[in-house]
N, C-alpha and C positions, 0 to 999 in steps of 0.2 A: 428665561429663554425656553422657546419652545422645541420639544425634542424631533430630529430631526430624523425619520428610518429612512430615509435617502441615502442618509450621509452615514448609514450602518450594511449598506449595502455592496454586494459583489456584483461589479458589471457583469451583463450576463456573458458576452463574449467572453471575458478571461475567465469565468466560472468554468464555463462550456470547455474552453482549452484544455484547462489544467486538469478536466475530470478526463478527457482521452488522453492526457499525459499519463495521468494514474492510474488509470485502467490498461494501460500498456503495458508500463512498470508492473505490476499487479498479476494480470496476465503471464508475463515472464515467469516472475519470482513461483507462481503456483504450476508452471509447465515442469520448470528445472524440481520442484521440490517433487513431482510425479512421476518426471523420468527418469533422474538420475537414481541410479539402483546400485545396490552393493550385494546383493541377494541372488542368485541363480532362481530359476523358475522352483525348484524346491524348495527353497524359502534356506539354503546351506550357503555359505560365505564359501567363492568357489576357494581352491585349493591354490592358485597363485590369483588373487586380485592382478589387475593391471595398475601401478602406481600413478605409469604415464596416465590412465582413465581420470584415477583419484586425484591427481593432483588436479588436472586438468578441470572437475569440478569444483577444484578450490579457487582457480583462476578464476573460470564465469562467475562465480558467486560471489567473490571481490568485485568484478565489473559492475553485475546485477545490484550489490550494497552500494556502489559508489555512485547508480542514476537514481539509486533513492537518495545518498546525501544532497544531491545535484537537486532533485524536489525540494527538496527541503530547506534547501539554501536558499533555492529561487525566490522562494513563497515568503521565506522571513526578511530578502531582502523589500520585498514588494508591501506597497501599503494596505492590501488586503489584509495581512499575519495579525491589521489592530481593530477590526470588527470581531463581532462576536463570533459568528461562522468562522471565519480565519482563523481565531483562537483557537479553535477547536479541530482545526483543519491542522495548523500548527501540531498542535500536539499530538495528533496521530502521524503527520510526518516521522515528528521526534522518536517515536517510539519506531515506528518501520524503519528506520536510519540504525536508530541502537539494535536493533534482534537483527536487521541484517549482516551488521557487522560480524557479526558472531557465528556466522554460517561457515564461512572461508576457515577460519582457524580449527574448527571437529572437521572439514574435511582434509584439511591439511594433514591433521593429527591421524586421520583416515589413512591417508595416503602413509606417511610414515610406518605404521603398524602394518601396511601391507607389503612395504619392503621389508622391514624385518620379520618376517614371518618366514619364509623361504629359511633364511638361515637360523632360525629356532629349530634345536635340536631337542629339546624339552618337551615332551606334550604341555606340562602344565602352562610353560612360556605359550606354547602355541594358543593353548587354550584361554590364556590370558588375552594375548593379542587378538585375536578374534574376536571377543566378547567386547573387549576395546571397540574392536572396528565398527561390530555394529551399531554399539552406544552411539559413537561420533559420529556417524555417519546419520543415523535416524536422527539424531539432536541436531546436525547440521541440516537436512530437511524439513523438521520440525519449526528451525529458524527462520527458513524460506517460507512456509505455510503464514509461520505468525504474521509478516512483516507484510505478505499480502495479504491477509488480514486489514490491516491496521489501513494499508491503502487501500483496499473496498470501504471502508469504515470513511476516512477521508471525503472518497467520490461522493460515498451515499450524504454526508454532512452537505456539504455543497448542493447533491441533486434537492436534497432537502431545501436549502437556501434558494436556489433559485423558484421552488414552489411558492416559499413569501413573498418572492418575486413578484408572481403571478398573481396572487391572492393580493399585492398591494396594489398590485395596476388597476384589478379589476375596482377596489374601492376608490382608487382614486379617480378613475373615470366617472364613478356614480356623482362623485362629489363635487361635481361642477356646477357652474352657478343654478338657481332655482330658477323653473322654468316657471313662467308667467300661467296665470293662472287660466282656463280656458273658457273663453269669450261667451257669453248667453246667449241662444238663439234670436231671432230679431234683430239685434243689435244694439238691444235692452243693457246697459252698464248701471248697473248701483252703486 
């Protein structure tokens, strides 16, 4: 049986979709991990955080994890996920799905620490919690950076894919039938 790169292929339409689906996604995930801030312009964790803030980037960032699981659900249900590009398309989902998830819970932990701070009477406690908050809170944005990441990674796999695209159209156009050979002047045939 002869092998078939037709039938290893990503229609271009659904390529094309799913790369603005993930460039969306992508986009998002890389806005929230630049703007959400736990830092004052001096680079000091202010004196009372706002929780309602903290939590509040723990909520989008559950959202933001759950339209990457929703990619990635899509794409595995779809019979693209068993070409080679899809393969590999898959597995960068997979991976932006897992590091997203893990965003929401350091800021959660964010947010916790910056309610009990207020009532730390300790410095050390305070000083604890603080150092806490900004661990989780950077490793919570760090998480956001990866997982868009891994969705540029994705797009770029695809933009890739559709370029064999092109590069197979163009061969296969060449490869049509042989064109007859061209007639001698006079009208002279050997």
């Amino acid at each position: 049986m002869k092998p078939d790169p037709q039938r290893d292929l990503i229609p271009r339409d659904d390529a094309l979709y799913l790369i603005g689906a993930l460039n969306a996604v992508k986009d998002k995930l890389y806005n929230a991990a630049q703007q959400w801030e736990l830092l004052d312009e001096n680079g000091h964790v202010p004196a009372a955080p706002s929780y309602t803030a903290l939590l509040q980037h723990a909520a989008d960032a559950q959202d933001l994890s759950r339209d990457v699981l929703r990619l990635a659900a899509d794409f595995a249900r779809s019979p693209h996920h068993t070409t080679r590009a899809g393969g590999t398309v898959l597995k960068h989902l997979a991976t932006a799905a897992t590091i997203s998830s893990y965003a929401a819970p350091h800021f959660t932990e964010t947010a916790e620490n910056a309610l009990a701070l207020p009532r730390s009477t300790n410095p050390t406690d305070r000083h604890y919690l603080t150092k806490r908050m900004v661990i989780d809170h950077a490793s919570a944005r760090a998480f956001l950076r990866r997982a868009s990441d891994s969705l540029r990674d994705a797009a770029k796999e695809l933009d890739d894919h559709l370029g064999v695209q092109r590069f197979l159209s163009t061969l296969t156009r060449r490869e049509g039938p042989p064109e007859p050979p061209p007639s001698r002047p006079g009208g002279l045939h050997r």
